[in-house]
PyMOL Python script that loads the backbone (N, CA, C, O; Angstrom):
from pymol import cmd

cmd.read_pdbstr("""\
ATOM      1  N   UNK A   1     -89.560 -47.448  72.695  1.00  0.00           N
ATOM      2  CA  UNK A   1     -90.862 -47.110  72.175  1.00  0.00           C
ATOM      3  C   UNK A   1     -91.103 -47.948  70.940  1.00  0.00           C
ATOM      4  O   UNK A   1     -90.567 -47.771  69.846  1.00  0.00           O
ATOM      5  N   UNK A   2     -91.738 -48.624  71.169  1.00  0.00           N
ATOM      6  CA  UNK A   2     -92.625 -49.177  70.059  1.00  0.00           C
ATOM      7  C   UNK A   2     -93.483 -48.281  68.889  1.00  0.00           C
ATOM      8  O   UNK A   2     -93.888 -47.139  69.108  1.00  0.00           O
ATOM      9  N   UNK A   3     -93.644 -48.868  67.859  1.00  0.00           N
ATOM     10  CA  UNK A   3     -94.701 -48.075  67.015  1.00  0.00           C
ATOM     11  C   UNK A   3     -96.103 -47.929  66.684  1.00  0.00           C
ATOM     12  O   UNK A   3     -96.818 -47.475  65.791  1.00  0.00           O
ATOM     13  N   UNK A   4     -96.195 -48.669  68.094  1.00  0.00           N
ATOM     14  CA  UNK A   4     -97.994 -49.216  68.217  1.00  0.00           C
ATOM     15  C   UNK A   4     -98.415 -48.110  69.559  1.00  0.00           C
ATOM     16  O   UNK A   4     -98.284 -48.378  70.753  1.00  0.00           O
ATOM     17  N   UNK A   5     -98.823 -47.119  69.111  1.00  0.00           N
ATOM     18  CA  UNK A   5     -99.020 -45.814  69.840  1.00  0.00           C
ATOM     19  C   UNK A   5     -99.836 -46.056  71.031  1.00  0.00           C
ATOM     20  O   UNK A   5     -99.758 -45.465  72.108  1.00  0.00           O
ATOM     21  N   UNK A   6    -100.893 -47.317  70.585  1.00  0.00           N
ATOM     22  CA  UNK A   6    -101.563 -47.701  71.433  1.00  0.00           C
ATOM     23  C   UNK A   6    -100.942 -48.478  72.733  1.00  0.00           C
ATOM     24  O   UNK A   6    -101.723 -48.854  73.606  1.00  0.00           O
ATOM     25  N   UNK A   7     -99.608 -48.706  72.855  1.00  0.00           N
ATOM     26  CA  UNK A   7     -99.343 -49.386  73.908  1.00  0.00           C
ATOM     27  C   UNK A   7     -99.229 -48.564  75.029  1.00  0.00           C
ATOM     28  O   UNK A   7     -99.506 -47.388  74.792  1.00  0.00           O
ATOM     29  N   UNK A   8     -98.789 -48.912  76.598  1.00  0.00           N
ATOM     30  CA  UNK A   8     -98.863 -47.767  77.491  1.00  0.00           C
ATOM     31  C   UNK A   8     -97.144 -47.504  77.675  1.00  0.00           C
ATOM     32  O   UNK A   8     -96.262 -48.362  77.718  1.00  0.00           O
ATOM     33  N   UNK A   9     -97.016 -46.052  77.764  1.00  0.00           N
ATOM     34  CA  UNK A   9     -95.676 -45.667  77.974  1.00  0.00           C
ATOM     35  C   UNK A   9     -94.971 -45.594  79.502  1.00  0.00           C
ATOM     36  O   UNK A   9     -95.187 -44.913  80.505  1.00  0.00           O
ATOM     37  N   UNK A  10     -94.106 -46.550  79.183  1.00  0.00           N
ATOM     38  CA  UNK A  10     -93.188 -46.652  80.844  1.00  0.00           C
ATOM     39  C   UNK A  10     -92.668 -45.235  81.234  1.00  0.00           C
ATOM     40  O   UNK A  10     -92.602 -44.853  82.402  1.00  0.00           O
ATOM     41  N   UNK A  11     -92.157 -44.185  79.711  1.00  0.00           N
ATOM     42  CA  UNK A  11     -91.447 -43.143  80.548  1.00  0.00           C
ATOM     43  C   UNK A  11     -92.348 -42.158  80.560  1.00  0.00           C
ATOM     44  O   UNK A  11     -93.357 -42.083  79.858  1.00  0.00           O
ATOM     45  N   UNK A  12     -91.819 -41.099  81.691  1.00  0.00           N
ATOM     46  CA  UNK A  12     -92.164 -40.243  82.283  1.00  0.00           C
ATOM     47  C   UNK A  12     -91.071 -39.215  82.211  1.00  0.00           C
ATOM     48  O   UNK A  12     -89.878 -39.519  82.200  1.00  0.00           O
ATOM     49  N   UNK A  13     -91.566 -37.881  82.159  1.00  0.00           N
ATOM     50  CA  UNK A  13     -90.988 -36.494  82.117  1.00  0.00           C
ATOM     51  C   UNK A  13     -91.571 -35.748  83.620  1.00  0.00           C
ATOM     52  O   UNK A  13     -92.641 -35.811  84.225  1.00  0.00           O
ATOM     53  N   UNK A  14     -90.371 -35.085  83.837  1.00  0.00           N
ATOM     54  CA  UNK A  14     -90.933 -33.725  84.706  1.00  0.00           C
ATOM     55  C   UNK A  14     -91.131 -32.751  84.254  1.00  0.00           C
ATOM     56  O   UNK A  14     -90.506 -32.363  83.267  1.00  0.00           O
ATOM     57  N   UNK A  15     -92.237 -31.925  84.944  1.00  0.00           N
ATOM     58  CA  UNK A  15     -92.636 -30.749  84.295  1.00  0.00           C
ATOM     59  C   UNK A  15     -91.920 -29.876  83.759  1.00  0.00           C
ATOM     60  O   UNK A  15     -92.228 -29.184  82.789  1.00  0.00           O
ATOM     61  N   UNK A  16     -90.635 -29.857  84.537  1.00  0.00           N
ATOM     62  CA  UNK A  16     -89.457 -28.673  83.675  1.00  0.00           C
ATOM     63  C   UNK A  16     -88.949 -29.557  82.988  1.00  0.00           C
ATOM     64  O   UNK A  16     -88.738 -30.727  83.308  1.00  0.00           O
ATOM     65  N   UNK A  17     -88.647 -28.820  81.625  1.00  0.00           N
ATOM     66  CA  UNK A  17     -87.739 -29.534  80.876  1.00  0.00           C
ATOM     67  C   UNK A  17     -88.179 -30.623  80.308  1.00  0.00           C
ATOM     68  O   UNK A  17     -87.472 -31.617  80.142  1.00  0.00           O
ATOM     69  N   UNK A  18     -89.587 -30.518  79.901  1.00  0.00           N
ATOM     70  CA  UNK A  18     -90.525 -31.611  78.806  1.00  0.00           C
ATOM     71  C   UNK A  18     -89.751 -32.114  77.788  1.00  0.00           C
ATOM     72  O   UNK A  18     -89.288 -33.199  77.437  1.00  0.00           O
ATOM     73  N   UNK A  19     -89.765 -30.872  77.401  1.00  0.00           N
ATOM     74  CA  UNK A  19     -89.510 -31.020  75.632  1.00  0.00           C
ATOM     75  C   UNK A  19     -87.767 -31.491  75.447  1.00  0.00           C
ATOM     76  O   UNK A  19     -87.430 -32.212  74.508  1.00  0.00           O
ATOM     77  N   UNK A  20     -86.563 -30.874  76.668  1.00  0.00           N
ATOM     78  CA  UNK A  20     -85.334 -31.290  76.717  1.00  0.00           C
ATOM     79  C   UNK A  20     -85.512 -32.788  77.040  1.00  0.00           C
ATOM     80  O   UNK A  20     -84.528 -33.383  76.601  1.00  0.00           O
ATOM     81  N   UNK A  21     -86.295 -33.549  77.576  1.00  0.00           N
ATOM     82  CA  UNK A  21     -86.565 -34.932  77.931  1.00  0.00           C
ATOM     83  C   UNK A  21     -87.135 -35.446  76.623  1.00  0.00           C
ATOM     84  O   UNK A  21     -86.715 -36.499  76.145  1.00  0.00           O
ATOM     85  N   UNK A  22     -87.405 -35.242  76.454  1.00  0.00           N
ATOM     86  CA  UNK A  22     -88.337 -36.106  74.983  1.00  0.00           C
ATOM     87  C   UNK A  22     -87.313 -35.915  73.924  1.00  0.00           C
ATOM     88  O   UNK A  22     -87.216 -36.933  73.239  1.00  0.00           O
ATOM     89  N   UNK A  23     -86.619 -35.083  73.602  1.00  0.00           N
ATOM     90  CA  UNK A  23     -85.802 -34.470  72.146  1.00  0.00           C
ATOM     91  C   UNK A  23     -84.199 -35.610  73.267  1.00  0.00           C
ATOM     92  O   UNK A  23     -83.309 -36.221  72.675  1.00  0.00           O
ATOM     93  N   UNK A  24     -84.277 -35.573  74.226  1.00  0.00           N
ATOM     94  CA  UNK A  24     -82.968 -37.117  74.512  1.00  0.00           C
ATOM     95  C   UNK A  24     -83.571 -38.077  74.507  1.00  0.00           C
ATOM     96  O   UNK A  24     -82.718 -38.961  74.432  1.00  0.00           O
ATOM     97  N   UNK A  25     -84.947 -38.725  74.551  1.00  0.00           N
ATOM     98  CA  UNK A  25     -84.863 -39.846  74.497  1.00  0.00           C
ATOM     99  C   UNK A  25     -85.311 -40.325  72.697  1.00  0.00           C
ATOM    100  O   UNK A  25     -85.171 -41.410  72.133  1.00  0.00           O
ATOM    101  N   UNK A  26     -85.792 -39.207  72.258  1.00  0.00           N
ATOM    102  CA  UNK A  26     -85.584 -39.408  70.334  1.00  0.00           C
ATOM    103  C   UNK A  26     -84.448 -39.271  70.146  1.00  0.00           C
ATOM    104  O   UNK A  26     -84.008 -39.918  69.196  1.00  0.00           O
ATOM    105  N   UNK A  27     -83.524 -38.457  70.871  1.00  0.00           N
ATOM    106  CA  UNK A  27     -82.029 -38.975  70.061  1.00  0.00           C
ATOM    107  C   UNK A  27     -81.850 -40.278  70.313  1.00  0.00           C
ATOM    108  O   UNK A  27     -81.821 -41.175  69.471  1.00  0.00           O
ATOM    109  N   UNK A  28     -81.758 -40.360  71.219  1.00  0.00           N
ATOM    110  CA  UNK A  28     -81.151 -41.613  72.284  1.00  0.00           C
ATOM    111  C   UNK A  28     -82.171 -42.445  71.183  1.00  0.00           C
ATOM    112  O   UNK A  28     -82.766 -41.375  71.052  1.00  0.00           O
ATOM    113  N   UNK A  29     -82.668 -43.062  70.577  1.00  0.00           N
ATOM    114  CA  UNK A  29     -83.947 -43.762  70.029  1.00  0.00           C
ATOM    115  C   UNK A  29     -83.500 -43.512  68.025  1.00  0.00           C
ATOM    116  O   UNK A  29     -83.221 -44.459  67.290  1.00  0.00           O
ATOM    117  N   UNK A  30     -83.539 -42.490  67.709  1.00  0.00           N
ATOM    118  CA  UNK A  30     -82.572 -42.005  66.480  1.00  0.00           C
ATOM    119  C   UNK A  30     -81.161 -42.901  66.243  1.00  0.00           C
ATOM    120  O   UNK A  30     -80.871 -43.588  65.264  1.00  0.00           O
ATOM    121  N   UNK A  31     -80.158 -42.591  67.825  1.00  0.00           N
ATOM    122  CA  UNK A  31     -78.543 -43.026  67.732  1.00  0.00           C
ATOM    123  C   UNK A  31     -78.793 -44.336  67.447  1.00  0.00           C
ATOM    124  O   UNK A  31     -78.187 -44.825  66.494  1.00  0.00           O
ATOM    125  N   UNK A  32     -79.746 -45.178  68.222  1.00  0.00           N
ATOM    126  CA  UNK A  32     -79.531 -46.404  68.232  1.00  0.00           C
ATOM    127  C   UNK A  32     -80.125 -47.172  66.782  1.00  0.00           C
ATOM    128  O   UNK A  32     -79.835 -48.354  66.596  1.00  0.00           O
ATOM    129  N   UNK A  33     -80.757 -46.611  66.029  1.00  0.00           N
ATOM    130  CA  UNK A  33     -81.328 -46.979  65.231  1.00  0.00           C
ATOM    131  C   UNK A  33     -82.695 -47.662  65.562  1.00  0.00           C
ATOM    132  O   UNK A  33     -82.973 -48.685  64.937  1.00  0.00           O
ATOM    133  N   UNK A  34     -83.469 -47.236  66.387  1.00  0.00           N
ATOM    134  CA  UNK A  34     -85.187 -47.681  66.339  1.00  0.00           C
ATOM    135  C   UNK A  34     -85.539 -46.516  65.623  1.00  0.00           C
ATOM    136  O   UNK A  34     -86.747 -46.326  65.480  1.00  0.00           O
ATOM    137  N   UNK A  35     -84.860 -45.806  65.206  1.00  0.00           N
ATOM    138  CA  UNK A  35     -85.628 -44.744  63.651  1.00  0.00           C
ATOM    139  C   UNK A  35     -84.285 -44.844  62.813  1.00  0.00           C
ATOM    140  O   UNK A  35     -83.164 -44.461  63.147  1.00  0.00           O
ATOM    141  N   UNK A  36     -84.671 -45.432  61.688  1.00  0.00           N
ATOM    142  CA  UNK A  36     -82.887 -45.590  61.082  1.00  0.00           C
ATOM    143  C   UNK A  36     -83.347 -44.095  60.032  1.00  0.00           C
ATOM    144  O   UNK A  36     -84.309 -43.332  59.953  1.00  0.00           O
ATOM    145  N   UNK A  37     -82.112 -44.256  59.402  1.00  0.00           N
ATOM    146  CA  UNK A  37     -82.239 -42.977  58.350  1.00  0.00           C
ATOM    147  C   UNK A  37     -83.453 -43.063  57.368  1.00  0.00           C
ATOM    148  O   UNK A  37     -83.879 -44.178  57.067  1.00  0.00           O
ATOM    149  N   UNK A  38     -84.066 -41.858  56.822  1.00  0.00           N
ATOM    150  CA  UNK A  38     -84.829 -41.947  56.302  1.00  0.00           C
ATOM    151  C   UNK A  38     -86.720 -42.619  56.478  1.00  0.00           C
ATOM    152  O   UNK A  38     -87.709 -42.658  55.746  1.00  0.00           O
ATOM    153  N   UNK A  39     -86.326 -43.100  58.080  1.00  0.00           N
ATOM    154  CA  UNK A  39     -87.527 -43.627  58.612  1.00  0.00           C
ATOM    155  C   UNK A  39     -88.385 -42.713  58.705  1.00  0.00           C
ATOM    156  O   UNK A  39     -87.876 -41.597  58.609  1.00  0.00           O
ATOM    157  N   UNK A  40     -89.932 -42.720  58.913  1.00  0.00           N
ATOM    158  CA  UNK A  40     -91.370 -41.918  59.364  1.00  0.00           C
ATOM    159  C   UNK A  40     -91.309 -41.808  60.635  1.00  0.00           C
ATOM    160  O   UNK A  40     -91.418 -42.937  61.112  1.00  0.00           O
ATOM    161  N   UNK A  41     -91.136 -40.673  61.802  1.00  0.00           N
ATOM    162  CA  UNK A  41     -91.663 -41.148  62.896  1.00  0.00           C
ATOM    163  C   UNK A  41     -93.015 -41.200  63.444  1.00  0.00           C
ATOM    164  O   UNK A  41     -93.985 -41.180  62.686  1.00  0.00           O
ATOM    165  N   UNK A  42     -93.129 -41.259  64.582  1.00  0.00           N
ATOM    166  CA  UNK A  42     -94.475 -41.503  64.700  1.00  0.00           C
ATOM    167  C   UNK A  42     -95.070 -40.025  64.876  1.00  0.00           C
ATOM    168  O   UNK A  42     -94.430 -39.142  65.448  1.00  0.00           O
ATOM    169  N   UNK A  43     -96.786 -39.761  64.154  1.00  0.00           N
ATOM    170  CA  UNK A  43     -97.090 -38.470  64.349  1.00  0.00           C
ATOM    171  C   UNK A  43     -96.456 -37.203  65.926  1.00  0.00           C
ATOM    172  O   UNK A  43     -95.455 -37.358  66.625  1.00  0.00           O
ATOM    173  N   UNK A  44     -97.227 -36.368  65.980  1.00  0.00           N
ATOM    174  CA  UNK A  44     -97.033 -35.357  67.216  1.00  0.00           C
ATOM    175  C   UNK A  44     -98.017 -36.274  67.327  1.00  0.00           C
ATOM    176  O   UNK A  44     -97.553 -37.410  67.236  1.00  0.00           O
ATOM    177  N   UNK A  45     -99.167 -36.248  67.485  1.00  0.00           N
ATOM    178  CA  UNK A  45     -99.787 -36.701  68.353  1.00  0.00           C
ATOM    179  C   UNK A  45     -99.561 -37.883  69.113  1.00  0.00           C
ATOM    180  O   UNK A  45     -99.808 -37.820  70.317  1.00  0.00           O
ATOM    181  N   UNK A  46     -99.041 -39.189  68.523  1.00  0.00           N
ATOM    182  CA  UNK A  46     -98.555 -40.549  68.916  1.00  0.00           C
ATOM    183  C   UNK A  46     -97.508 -40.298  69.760  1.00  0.00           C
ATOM    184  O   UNK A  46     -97.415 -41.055  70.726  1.00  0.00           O
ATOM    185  N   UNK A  47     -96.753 -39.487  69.649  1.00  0.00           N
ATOM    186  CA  UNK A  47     -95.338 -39.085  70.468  1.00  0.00           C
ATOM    187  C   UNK A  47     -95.906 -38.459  71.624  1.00  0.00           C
ATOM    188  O   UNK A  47     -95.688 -39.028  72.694  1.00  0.00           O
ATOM    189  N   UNK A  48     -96.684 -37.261  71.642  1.00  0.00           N
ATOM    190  CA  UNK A  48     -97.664 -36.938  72.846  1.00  0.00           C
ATOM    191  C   UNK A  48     -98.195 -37.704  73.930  1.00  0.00           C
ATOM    192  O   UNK A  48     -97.743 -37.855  75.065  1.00  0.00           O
ATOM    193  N   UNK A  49     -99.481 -38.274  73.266  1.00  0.00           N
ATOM    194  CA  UNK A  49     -99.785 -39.781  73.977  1.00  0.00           C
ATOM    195  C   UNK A  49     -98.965 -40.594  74.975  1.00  0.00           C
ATOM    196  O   UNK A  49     -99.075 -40.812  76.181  1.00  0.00           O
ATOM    197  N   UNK A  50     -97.818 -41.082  73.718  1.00  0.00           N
ATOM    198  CA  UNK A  50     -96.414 -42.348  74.064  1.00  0.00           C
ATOM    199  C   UNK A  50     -95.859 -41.271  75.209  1.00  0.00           C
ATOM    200  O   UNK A  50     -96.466 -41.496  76.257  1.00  0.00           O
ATOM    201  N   UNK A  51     -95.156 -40.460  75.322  1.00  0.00           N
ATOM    202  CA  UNK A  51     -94.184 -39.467  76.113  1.00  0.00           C
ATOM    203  C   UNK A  51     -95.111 -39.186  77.165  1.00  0.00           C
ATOM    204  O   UNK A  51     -94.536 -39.332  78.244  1.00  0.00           O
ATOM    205  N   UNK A  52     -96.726 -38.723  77.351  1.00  0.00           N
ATOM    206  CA  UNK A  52     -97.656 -38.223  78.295  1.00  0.00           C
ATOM    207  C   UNK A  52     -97.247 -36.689  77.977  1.00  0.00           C
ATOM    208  O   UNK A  52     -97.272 -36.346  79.159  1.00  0.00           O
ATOM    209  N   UNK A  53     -96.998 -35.860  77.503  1.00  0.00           N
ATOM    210  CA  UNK A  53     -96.980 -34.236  77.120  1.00  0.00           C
ATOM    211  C   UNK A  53     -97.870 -33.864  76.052  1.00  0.00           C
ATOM    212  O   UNK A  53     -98.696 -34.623  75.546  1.00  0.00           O
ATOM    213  N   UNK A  54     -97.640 -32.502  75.687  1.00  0.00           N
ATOM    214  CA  UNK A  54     -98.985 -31.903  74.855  1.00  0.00           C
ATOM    215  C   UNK A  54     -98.012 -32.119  73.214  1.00  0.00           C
ATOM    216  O   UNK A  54     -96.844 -32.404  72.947  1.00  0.00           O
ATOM    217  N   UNK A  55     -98.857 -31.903  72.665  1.00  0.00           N
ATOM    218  CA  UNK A  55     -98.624 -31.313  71.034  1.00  0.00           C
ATOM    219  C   UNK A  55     -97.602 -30.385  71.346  1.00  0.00           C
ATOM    220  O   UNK A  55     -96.475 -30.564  70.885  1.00  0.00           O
ATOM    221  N   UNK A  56     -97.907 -29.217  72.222  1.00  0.00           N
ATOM    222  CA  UNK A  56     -96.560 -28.160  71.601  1.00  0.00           C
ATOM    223  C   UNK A  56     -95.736 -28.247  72.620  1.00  0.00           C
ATOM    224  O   UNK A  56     -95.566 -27.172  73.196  1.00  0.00           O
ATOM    225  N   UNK A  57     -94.970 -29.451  73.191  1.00  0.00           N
ATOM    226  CA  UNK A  57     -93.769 -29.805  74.254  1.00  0.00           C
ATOM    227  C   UNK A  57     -92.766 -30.740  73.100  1.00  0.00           C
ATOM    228  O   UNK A  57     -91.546 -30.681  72.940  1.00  0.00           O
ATOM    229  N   UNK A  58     -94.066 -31.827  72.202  1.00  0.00           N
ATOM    230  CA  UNK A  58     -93.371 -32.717  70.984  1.00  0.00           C
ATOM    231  C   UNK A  58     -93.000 -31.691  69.848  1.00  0.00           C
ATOM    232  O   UNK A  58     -92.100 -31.993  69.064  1.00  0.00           O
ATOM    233  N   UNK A  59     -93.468 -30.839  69.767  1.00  0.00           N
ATOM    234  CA  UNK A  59     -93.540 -29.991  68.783  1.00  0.00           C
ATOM    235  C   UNK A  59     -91.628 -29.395  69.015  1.00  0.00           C
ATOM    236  O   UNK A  59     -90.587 -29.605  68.393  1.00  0.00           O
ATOM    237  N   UNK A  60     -91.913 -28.793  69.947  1.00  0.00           N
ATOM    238  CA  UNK A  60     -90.586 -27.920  70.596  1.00  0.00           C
ATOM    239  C   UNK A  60     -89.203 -29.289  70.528  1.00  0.00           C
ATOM    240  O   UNK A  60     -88.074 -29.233  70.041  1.00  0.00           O
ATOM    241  N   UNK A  61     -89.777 -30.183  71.095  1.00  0.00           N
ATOM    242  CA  UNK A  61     -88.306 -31.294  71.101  1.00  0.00           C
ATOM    243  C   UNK A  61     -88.151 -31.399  69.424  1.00  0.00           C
ATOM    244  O   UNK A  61     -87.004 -31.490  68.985  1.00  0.00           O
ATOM    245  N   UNK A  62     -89.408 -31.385  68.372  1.00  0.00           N
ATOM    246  CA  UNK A  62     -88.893 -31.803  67.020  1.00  0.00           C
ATOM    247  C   UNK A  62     -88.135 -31.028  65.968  1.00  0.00           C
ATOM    248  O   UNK A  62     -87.543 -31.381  64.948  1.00  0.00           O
ATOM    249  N   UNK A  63     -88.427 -29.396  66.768  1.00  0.00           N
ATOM    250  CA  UNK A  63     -87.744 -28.355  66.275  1.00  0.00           C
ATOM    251  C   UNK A  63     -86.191 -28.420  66.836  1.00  0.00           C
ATOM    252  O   UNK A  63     -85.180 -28.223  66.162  1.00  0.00           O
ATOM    253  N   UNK A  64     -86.262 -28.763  68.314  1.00  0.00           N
ATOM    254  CA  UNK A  64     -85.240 -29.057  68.470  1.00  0.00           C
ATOM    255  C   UNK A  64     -84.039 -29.722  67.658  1.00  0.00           C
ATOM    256  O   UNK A  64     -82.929 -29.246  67.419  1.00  0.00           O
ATOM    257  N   UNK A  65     -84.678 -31.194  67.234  1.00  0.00           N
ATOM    258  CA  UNK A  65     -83.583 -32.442  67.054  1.00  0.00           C
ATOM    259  C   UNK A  65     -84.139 -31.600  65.500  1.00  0.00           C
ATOM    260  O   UNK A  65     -83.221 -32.075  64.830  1.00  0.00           O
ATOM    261  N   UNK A  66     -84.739 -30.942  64.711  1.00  0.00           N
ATOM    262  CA  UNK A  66     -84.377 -30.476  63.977  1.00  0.00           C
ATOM    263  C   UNK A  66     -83.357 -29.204  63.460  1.00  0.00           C
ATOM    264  O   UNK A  66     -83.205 -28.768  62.318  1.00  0.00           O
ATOM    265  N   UNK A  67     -82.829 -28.852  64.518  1.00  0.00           N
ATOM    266  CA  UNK A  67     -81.953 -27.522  64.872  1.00  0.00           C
ATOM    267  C   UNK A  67     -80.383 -28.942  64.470  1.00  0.00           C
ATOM    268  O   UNK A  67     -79.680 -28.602  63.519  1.00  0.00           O
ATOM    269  N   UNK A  68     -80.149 -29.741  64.873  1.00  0.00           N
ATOM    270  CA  UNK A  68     -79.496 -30.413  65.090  1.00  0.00           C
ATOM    271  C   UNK A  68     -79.197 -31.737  63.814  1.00  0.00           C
ATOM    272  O   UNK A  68     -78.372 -32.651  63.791  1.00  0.00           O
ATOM    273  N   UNK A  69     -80.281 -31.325  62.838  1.00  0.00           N
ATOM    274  CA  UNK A  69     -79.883 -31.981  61.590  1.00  0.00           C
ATOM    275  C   UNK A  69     -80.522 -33.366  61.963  1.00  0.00           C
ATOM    276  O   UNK A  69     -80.877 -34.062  61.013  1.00  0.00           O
ATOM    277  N   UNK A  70     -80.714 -33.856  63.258  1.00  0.00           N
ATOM    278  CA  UNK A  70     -81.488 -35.572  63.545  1.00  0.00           C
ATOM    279  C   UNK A  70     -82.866 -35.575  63.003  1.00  0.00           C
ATOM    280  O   UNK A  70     -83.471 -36.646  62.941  1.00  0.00           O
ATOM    281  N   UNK A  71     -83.501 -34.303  62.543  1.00  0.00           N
ATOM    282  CA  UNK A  71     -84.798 -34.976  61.894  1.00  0.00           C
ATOM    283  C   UNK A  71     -84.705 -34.073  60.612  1.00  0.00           C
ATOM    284  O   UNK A  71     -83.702 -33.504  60.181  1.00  0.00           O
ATOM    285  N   UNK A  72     -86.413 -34.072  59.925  1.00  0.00           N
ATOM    286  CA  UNK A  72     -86.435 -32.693  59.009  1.00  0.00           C
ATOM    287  C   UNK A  72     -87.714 -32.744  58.873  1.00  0.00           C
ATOM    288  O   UNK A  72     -88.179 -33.709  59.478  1.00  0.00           O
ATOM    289  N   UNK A  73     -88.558 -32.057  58.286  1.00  0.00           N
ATOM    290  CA  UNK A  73     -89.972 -31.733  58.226  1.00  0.00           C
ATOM    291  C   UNK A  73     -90.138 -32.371  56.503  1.00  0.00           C
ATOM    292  O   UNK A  73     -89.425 -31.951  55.591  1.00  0.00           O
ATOM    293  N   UNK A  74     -91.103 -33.332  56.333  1.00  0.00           N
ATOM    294  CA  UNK A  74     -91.346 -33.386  55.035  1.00  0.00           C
ATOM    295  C   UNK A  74     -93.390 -33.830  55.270  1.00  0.00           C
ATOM    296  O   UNK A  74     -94.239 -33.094  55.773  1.00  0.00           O
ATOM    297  N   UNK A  75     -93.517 -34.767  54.885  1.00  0.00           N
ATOM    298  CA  UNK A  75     -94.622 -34.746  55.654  1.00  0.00           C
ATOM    299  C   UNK A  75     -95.348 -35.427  56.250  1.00  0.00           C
ATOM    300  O   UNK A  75     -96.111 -36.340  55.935  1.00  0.00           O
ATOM    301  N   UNK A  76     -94.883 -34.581  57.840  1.00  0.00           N
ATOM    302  CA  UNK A  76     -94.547 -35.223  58.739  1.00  0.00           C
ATOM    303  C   UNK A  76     -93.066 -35.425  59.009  1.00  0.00           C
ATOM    304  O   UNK A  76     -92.369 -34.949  58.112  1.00  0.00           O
ATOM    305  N   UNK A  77     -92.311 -36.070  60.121  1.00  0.00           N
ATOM    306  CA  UNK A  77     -91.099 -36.149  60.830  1.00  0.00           C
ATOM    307  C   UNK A  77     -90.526 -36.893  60.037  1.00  0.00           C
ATOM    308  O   UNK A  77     -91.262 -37.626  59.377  1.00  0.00           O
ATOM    309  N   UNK A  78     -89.534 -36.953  59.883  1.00  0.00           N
ATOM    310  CA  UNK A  78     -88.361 -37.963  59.499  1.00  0.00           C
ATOM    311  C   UNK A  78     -87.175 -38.016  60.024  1.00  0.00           C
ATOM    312  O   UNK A  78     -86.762 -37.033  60.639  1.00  0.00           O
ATOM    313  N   UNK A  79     -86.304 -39.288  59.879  1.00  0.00           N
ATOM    314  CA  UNK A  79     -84.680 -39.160  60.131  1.00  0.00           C
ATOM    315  C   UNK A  79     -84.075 -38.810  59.046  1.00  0.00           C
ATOM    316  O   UNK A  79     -84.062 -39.131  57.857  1.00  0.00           O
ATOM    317  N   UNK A  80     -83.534 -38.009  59.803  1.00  0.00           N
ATOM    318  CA  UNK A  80     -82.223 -37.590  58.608  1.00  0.00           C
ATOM    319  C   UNK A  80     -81.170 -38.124  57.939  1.00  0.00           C
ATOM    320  O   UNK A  80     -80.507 -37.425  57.172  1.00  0.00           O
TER     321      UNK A  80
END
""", "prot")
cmd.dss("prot")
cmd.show_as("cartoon", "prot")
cmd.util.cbc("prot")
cmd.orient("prot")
């Protein structure tokens, strides 16, 4: 994923398990460093868009990878 929200997104989710798909491919995207520490990510909404899911599927994966110490709420998303 790029950071140009406007581009079109190759991946795709199935309906079950949105938000478990999106919260692995931000880790997976986190581990590797395309968000290094302390980076901005891109809004809920841009992640919505980019991923094809709603606000509260990005929402649920960010609480997630925030359960898990990989992000934190300041304002807006960050790496940890």
């Amino acid at each position: 994923m790029t950071n140009n929200p406007d581009e079109p997104s190759s991946f795709s989710v199935s309906r079950q398990g949105a938000a478990e798909q999106v919260m692995g491919d931000l880790r997976n995207r986190i581990c590797q460093g395309v968000y290094p520490r302390g980076a901005k990510l891109p809004s809920e909404r841009e992640l919505a868009t980019y991923y094809r899911v709603s606000g509260p599927t990005v929402r649920e994966a960010l609480r997630g990878l925030a359960a898990t110490n990989l992000v934190r709420m300041r304002k807006g998303w960050a790496c940890t």
